[in-house]
Every structure is written in C-alpha cells, then in structure tokens.
N, C-alpha and C positions, 0 to 999 in steps of 0.2 A: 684432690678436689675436682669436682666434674667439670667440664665446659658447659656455659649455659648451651642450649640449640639456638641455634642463628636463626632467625626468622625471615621466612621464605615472603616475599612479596609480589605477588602476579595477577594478572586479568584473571578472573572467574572461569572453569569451565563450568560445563553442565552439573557435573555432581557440585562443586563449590557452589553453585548457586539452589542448589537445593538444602544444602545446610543452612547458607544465607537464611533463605528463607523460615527456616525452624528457630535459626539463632532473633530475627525479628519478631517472629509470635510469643516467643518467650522473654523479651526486655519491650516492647512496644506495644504486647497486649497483656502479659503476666506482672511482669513490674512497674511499667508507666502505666498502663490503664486507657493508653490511646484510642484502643481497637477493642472489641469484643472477642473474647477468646473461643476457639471455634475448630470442630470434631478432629479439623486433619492434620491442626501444630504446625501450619505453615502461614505466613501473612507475606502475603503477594498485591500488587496492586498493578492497574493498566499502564503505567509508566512503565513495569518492567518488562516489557515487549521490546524496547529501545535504550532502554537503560544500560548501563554498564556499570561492572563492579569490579571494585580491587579485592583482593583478598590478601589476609596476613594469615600465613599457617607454620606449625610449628610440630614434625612429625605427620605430614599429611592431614593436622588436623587444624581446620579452619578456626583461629580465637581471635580474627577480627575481619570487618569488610568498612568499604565505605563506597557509597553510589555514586555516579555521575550520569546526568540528564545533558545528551545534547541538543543542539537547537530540532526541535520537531516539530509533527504539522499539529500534535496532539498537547502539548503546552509543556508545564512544569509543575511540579508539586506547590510551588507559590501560588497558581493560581486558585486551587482548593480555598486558599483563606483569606487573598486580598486582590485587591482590582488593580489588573495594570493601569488605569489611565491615573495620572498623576507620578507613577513612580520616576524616578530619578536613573531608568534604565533604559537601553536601546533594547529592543527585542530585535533580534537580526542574528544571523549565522556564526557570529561570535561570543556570544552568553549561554555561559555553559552553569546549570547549577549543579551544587557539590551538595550532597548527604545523605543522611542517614550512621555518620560514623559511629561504628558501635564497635565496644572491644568486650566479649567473654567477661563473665565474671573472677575469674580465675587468672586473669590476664592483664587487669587492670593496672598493677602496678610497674606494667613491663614497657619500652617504650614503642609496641601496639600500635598506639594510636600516632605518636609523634610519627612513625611510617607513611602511616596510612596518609595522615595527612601532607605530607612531605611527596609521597608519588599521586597525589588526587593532584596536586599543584602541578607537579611535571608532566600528567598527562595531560592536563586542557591546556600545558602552553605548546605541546609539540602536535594536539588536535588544531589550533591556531586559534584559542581560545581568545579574547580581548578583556571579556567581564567575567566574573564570580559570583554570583548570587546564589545567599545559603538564608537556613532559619536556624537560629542561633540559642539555646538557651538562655534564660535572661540572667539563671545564675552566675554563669560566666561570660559576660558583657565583659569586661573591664580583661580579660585576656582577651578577646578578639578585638579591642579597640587594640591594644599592644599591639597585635599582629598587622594592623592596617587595614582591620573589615569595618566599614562605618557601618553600622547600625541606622538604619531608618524613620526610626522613632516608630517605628509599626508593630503593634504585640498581637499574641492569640493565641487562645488558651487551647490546649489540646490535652484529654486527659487530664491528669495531674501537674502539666506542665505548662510552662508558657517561654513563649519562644519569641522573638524578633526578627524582623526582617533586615540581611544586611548584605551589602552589597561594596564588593573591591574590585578595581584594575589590577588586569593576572601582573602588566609590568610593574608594579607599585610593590606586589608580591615577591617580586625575582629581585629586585632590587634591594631589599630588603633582607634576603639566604645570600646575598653578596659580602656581608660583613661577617656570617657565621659559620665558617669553614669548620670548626675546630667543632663546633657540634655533627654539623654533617658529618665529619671524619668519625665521630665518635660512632654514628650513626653507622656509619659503612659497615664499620669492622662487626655488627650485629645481623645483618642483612645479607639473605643469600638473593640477590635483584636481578627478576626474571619479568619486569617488566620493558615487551621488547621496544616499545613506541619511545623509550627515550630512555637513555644510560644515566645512570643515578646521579654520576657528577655533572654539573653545568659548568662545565668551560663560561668561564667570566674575561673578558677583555676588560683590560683596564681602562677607567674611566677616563677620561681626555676634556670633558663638557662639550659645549655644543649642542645642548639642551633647545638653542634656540633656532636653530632648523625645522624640529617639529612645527615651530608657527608659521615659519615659514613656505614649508614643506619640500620634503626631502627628493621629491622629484621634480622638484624644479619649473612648474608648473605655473606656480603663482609667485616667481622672482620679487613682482614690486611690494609682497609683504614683508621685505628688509628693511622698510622706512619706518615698520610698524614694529620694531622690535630695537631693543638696545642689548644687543651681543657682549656682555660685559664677563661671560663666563667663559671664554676662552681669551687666549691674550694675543689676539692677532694685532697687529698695528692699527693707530686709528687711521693714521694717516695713508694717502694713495700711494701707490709703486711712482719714482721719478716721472716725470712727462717724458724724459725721451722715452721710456721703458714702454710706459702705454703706447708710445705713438709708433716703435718699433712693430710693437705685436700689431698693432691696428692695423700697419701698413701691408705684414704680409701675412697674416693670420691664415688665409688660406691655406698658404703653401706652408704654414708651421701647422699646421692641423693635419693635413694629407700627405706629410712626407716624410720619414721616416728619421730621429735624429742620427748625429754621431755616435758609431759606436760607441765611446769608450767616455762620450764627454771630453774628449782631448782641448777643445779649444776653451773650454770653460775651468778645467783644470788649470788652466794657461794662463787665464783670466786670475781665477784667484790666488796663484804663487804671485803674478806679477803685482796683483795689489797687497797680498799680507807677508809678501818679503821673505818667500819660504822656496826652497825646490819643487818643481814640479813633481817630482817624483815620489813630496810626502802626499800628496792631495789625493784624496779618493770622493767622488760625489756620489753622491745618492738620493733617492727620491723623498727626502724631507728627511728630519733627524730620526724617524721612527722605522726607515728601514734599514739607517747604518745600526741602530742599536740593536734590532733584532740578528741583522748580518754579523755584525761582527763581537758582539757581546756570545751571541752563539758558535759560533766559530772559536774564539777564545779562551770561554770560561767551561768548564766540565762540573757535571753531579759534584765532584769529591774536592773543587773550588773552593777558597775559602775565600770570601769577599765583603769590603768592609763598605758601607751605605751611610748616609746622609739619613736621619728621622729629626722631622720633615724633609721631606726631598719630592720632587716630581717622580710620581707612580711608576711611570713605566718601567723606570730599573729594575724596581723591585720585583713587581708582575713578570718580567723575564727572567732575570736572574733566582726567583724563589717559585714562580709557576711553571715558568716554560723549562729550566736546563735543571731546576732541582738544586744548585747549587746551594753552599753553607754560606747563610747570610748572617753579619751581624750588625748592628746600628749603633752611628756611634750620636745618642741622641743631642739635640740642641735646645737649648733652656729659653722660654722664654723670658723668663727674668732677664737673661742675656740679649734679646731681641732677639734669638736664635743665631748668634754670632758663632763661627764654627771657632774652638779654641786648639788654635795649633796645637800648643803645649801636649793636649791630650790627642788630640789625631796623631802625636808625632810619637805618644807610647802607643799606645792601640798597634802603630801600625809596623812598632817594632815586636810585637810578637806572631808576626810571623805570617803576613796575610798575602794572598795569591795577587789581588786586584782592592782595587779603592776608587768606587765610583762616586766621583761628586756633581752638585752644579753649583757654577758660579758664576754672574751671581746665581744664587739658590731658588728655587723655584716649591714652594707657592712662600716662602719668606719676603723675597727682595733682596737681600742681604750679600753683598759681598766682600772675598775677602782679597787684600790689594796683592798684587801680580808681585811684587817683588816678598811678603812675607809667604806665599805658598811656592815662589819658586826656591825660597831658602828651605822648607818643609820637601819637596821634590827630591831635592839634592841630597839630602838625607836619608832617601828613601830609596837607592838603586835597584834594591834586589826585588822592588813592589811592580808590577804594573799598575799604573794612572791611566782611568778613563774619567776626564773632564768635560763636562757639557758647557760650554760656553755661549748657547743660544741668544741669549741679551746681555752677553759682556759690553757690545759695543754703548750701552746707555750709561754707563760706570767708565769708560773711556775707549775708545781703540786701542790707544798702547795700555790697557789693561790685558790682554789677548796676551796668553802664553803659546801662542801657533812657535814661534820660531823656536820657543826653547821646547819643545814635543820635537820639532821636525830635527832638529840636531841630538835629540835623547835616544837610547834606546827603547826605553820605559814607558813614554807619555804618548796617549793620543789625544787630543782634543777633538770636540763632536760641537761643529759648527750648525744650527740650522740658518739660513737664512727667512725664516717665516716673519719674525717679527721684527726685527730690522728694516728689515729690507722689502716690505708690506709685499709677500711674495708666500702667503700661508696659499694661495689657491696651483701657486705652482708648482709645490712639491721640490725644492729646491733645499740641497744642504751637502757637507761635507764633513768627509774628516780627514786630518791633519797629523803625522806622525813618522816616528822614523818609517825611512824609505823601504826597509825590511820586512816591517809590520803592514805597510799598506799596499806592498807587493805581495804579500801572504793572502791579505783579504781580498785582494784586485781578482785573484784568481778560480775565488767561490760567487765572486757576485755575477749575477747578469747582465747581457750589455743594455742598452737604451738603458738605463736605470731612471734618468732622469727623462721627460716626457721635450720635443722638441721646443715647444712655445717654451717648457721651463728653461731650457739650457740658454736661450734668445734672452731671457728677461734676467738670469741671473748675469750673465756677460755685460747685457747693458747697464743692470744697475751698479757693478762694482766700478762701472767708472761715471758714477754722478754722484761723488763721495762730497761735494759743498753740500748737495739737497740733501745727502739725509742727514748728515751730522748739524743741520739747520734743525730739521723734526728730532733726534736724537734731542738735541737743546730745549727745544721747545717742549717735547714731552715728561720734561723735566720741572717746569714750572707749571704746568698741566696736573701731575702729580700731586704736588704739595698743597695746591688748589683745593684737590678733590680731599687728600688728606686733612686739610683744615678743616674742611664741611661735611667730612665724615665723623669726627673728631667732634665736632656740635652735635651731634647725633647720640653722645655719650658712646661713641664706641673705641675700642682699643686698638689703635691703627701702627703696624709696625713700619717705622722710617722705610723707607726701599729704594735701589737706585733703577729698578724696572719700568716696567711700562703697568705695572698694576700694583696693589694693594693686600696686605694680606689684613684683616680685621678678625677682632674678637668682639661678640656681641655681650653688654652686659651679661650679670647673673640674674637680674630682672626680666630679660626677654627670654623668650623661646629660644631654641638651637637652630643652629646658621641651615638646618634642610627646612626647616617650618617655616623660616624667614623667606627664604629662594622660595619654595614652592608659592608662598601668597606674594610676592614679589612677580612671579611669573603672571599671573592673572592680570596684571597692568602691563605687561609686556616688556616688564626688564627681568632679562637672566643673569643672573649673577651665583657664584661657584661653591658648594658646600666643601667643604678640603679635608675633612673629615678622614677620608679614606689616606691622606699622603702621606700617614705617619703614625706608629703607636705615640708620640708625643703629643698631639695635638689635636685640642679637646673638639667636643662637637658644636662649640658656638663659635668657630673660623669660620670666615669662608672671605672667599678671594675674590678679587672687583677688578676688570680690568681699565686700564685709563684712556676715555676716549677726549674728543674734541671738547673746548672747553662748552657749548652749548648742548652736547649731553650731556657732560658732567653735571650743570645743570639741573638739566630734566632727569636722570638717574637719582641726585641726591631731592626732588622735589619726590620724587614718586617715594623715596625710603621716609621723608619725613613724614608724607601725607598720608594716602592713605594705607600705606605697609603699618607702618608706625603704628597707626591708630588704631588697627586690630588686634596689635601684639597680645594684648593681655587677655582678649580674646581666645586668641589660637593657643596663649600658655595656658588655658585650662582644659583644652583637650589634647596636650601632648599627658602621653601614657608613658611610664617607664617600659622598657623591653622584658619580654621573658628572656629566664636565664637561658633556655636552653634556645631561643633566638629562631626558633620552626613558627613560623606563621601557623596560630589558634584557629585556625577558620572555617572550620566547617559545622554542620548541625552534629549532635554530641547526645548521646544516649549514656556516657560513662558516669559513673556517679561519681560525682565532683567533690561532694561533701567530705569523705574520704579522706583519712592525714595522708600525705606522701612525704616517702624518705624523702632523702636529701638527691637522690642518685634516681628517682623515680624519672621519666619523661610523660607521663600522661597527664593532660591538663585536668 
C-alpha cells in the first residue's frame, strides 16, 4: 500500500505565489464568478504588495494557500465592502485579517485546508496578532460560530456568493486548540512544517485561573482595580496573612527586599519540623507547590514511569507528568454519584498491579473532598513497593492532625507536598514544602537551587507558623463561610459538591449553558469564577469551581450569579454551538465547496 505524501506547509516564495495567483483566477473568477475572467489566468489585486501567503504543497505542487493581511497604511480587503465606523473592531497594529482560503479541486477531501487554517492561526499569534477579522461564507456560518468567529450580522453579495463579516480574539482561538491535541497529533503526522515564524506545536502551560488580573492588570499599574473585581477563580485564602506577619514584613521590608535570603532556607526548614513534629532533615522548601512538583516530580519519575492519578484532580500533575517527562499515565476515575469520594477498596487493587508512583490530592482539589488520615495511611502501609506523592495543600481546613507529614518523614515511600498558599494567606509569597523520608529529600536538596524561596517569603513563612490560634480561628470560620455560600448556591438550582476547602466545586443544570459561557458573561460584571473543565477526562463541561470568600462577597458573588448572569442564560444557550469533530478553529474566508459529502475521515470544512 502506498504512503499518502505528507503535505508540505510554508510561507510563499515567488514562483508559489505565481501559481497562487492562477489557482485564484480559476476558483474566484472561473467558478464563483467574483471577478471577470481575463487574457493572463492570473487574479492579483493591490493588497498583494503586502500580503502574505501560506502555502500547502504536495510534490512541489501547490493544492492549496491561504492569505494574511497585516496591519497596513493601505487598509483590508473588508474595507472594499463595508465601513469601518461602527464595527465592533480596533483598527491598530494588532488586527491581522485572514483569507482567501482556497484548496485545489482535486485536494478538497484531504485535510488541505484544516492546515492551512491551523498555521494562518499560528502565524498572526507569533506576528503579535490580537484580532482576526475574516468574510465568511454564509454557507458555513454555523461551523465558524463552533470555531469561535462571531459573525457580525454584516453580508455582501460578491459574485455568486455571499459572505459575512466576522470577527475573533486570536487568544479565544488558542484557547480553544488547548483541548484538541489528539487532532493536532493526527495533524502532525501528515505535515512536513517548514513554517519557520512558529513550530507547529504550542506548548500549553497548564491552566492555574487567574483570569482576573487581566481586569486588574497584569502590570501592576492600576493595583486599586482589585476592589473591582471578585477573585473567586483561584483559591487563594480570603482572609489576610496573621498581623504579626504583615507587621514583620512592614517593619523591615527594605532590608527583605534588598538582601539576599538564606541559602538553603535553613531557619524556615527549622521552623516547620518544629511545628509539624517531623525532623529537620525531611523538610525541603520551595518557591510555592509548583516548583517542588516540577523539581522533584521531574527528577523522580522517567518516560518509561508508570504512574497512577486522581480524575478529577488538580492539572498540574498531569501537565508534568504526561507533557512535560512523557511518562505512562493512568487515572484512577472518581464518580460523581460518589461525590467523587476516592474508593480505597479500588486504589488499593489498581495499585497492586504494579505502579512506579501514585499522585493524589487530599483533600482533592477542584472536588473538596477528603479522605481521613487514618483510612489512607492503612492504604500506605499496604502499598511499600509504591512511591506516594501526596499534595496536602488544604488538608489543614479538614484538620491539622489530618496531615500525614510524620508518617512520609518516617516512610521510605511517601512524600507529601505542602503549599502554604492558602492556609496560610501567603499565595503572593511563594512559600511551600515538602516533607519525606530524609533520603528522598536529600536526593532532591541536591538538584534544586539555593534562594529557592525569595527573602520576604522565608520572613512570612516563619512568622506565620507560629501564629497557629489566628489561623485555625479563619481555618474555622472559613468553614461556616462555606456552607453559607453552598446553601445559596444550591437556590440557584445548581449541584454543589459537600467540600471540607476553602472553595466549591458546582454543576450547573442541564437547562443552562456550560460552566465556560457561565464564567465568561459572569466576568463582564467583574466576578471570575473557574471553568474546571480541563481537570479531568471525568468531569463534564458544566463544573466549574467558586472560590470561598468573605461572607459579604459571598453575598455580592451569589447576587451578581442570580441577577444579571442568571437572566441571560437562556440567552447565551442559544448561541452555544456544538464543537467540530476535528476541534481546528473554521475561520477563515473559504472558496472550498462545502456542498460536497465528506467521508467520515475527511478534515475539510
């Protein structure tokens, strides 16, 4: 059987754009009817002095292109048909429009065009592209709403056809190729990718939220826009770091800004063996839980790993463990029917067949859910031959002596992965540890860097382990805080999972829209809240996670979901679109004839 040819994808040179040009007179004045057909078989127009073109070829021969307009002094092919005043665009050095995508008659059923469009996308985001502005056939409206191109309501007739004017945010785009690898992949293995302005995969960092910086803004600039915003999609503590803590850093801020900390964190290491009752010599700090995981998760587990995960669980594991080192992942999933309760019984076969590591959180994170200290250390003990990595970042709201540090520091097996972010209202410090035999954390002492942890953070973690009345007082309180919000989420008709955290994990009826349409018209009133979508093949698309603040935001967060969020829903559920299968953003202007059966296996829209 033959190999198909991989299809080449690259910038234009000179001769490729002279074919261009032939392949345009013959589909845009031979078979649409756009243009007047004319002595020399080439359609060229004043754009393409500045224009740029990709090309899809197969055997050196050109069977598809698509155009891109940058910001110029001479306009855009939009402006031919409609008047900028009124559009809903910035004209400015970031609006890049995309089209003309046109793929060979001969070539139609190949995925040609999913390329094309897929690198017209990569290159306006690594030009520093912001907006997309394309014209759209009106035939296939309803794949480019899928894809996230809103439509304008603006049409014109050209030719035989009529078109729309539509308009997306590149990031709204990227965000979107973030849940569809397994097409991308499929895509790869077809594609010889000689486009050099940007390598075909996009490294994706996993999502964290924090969406609500952007209002804020991320330079820091316009600080007192935090009053105007409810932070509810990341789960920092609501409550302030101890008073002596603030008043520590207040007093010598300077000199903790300008002087260089302890190497090694020695006195903070010191600090937390003497409060969590362990040797100094299992404690390793690090600059928040996200650089022990990368550290030492890397360090530990190899390509040929086999390691068992938590679905739902907090993303990062998976993102390093299955992006970053390659490792064999598998998931041991959690039901909601069960609340997502992790069931011993079966973690405890799972993980007698034979697994390298077994990363959990507990409690679990975007669930709440935890499981008590004494039935997972009777699961532990059963489990010798396993490495245990434990994230216990909000055990202490489920109790302190829920904390399995002492029996990690006496295992050979277990480490536990403390942050103190949200405990210990210390997310800006960068403050966290981990806890394990003295062997293992002598192993990893000696690949990490020293300062790891930044001076002010080492100052604030020391002071606040020993102002253990105030927080297990907010510990307390953010408990009936909780239930609060959970009752009044719960009027809201939504599905709210018990939790012993400091947030909420919800299910939105089958009546509303999916938990990203909810957050996104949600944000427009200046509450963020988390779509969780991404933290689990389990867990459907109408979760998403609330974090628990003060009881008069709780308040004002659950007024704003009743009021005016609420009141649009049924609104916004008639413009959610299902996805294409193959999940490549539709978006650009389209000369392919659509009409067309496709197999099953086809990618041309």
């Amino acid at each position: 059987m033959t190999t198909p040819l991989r299809i080449t994808v690259s910038l234009a040179d000179e001769r490729d754009r002279a074919r261009v040009y032939a392949i345009r007179h013959q589909v845009y004045a031979k078979e649409l009817r756009q243009h007047a057909e004319n002595a020399t078989g080439l359609l060229i127009d004043k754009l393409d002095d500045f224009n740029v073109y990709l090309v899809a070829k197969r055997s050196d021969e050109v069977v598809g292109f698509v155009s891109i307009t940058p910001p110029n002094a001479h306009g855009y092919s939009l402006d031919k048909y409609f008047s900028r005043r009124g559009l809903p665009v910035i004209f400015d050095q970031r609006l890049y429009e995309v089209r003309l995508l046109t793929v060979t008659a001969n070539h139609r059923g190949a995925p040609v065009a999913l390329l094309l469009m897929y690198a017209a996308l990569r290159y306006v985001e690594a030009a520093g592209a912001r907006t997309i502005v394309a014209i759209g056939r009106r035939e296939v409206l309803p794949m480019y709403r899928r894809a996230g191109l809103k439509p304008l309501g603006l049409r014109v007739e050209s030719g035989e056809v009529t078109y729309e004017l539509m308009v997306a945010n590149v990031q709204d785009l990227l965000d979107r190729l973030a849940t569809f690898d397994d097409a991308l992949k499929r895509l790869e293995r077809q594609v010889d990718w000689r486009l050099n302005i940007a390598p075909f995969r996009r490294e994706t960092a996993c999502y964290h939220g924090g969406e609500f910086f952007k209002a804020i803004g991320d330079d820091f600039a316009t600080l007192e826009r935090k009053d105007a915003v409810i932070n509810a999609d990341v789960l920092d503590a609501w409550f302030d770091p101890a008073p002596s803590v603030v008043t520590k850093l207040a007093e010598y801020l300077p000199f903790a800004l300008k002087t260089s900390p302890p190497t090694n964190c020695d006195g903070m290491r010191r600090a937390i063996a003497h409060v969590r009752r362990v040797p100094v010599d299992s404690v390793l700090p690090g600059a928040g839980s996200s650089d022990l995981i990368f550290a030492g998760l890397r360090h530990w587990v190899r390509p040929r790993s086999r390691v068992l995960i938590l679905d739902p669980m907090y993303g990062e594991y998976a993102h390093v463990l299955e992006k970053v080192i390659g490792a064999r992942v598998d998931r041991l999933t959690l039901s909601r029917t069960r609340s997502y309760d992790v069931n011993l019984a079966e973690l405890s076969a799972r993980v007698r067949r034979g697994y390298d590591w077994v990363v959990l959180v507990n409690p679990n994170s975007p669930t709440g859910r935890h499981t008590p200290r004494l039935q997972l250390e009777s699961t532990l003990s059963e489990a010798t031959g396993t490495r245990w990595w434990i994230d216990e970042t909000y055990v202490d709201y489920a109790g302190s002596d829920e904390s399995l540090e002492t029996v990690a520091a006496a295992s050979t097996n277990v480490v536990i992965c403390k942050s103190m972010s949200k405990v210990y209202a210390l997310s800006g410090a960068r403050a966290a540890y981990l806890c394990g035999p003295a062997s293992m954390v002598d192993e990893l002492k000696s690949v990490c860097p020293p300062w790891s942890v930044s001076l002010p953070g080492q100052i604030a973690a020391c002071e606040a382990l020993k102002s253990t009345d105030y927080y297990r007082a907010r510990w307390k309180e953010t408990g009936a805080l909780r239930e609060e919000l959970r009752e009044d989420l719960e009027e809201l008709g939504w599905d709210v999972v018990p939790g012993c955290a400091n947030f909420l994990l919800c299910h939105l009826p089958a009546s509303a829209p999916d938990a990203k349409t909810l957050a996104a018209r949600a944000r427009s009133f200046g509450l963020f809240v988390r779509d969780v979508a991404n933290m689990g093949t389990s867990i459907d698309a109408r979760a998403l996670s609330v974090a628990v603040k003060d009881r008069r935001t709780n308040r004002a967060m659950v007024a704003i979901l009743r009021g005016p969020v609420l009141q649009n829903l049924t609104d916004l559920g008639a413009l959610e679109e299902p996805r294409s299968s193959e999940g490549i953003p539709l978006c650009f202007e389209s000369s392919i004839d659509c009409s067309a059966p496709r197999s099953r296996d086809s990618f041309s829209p």
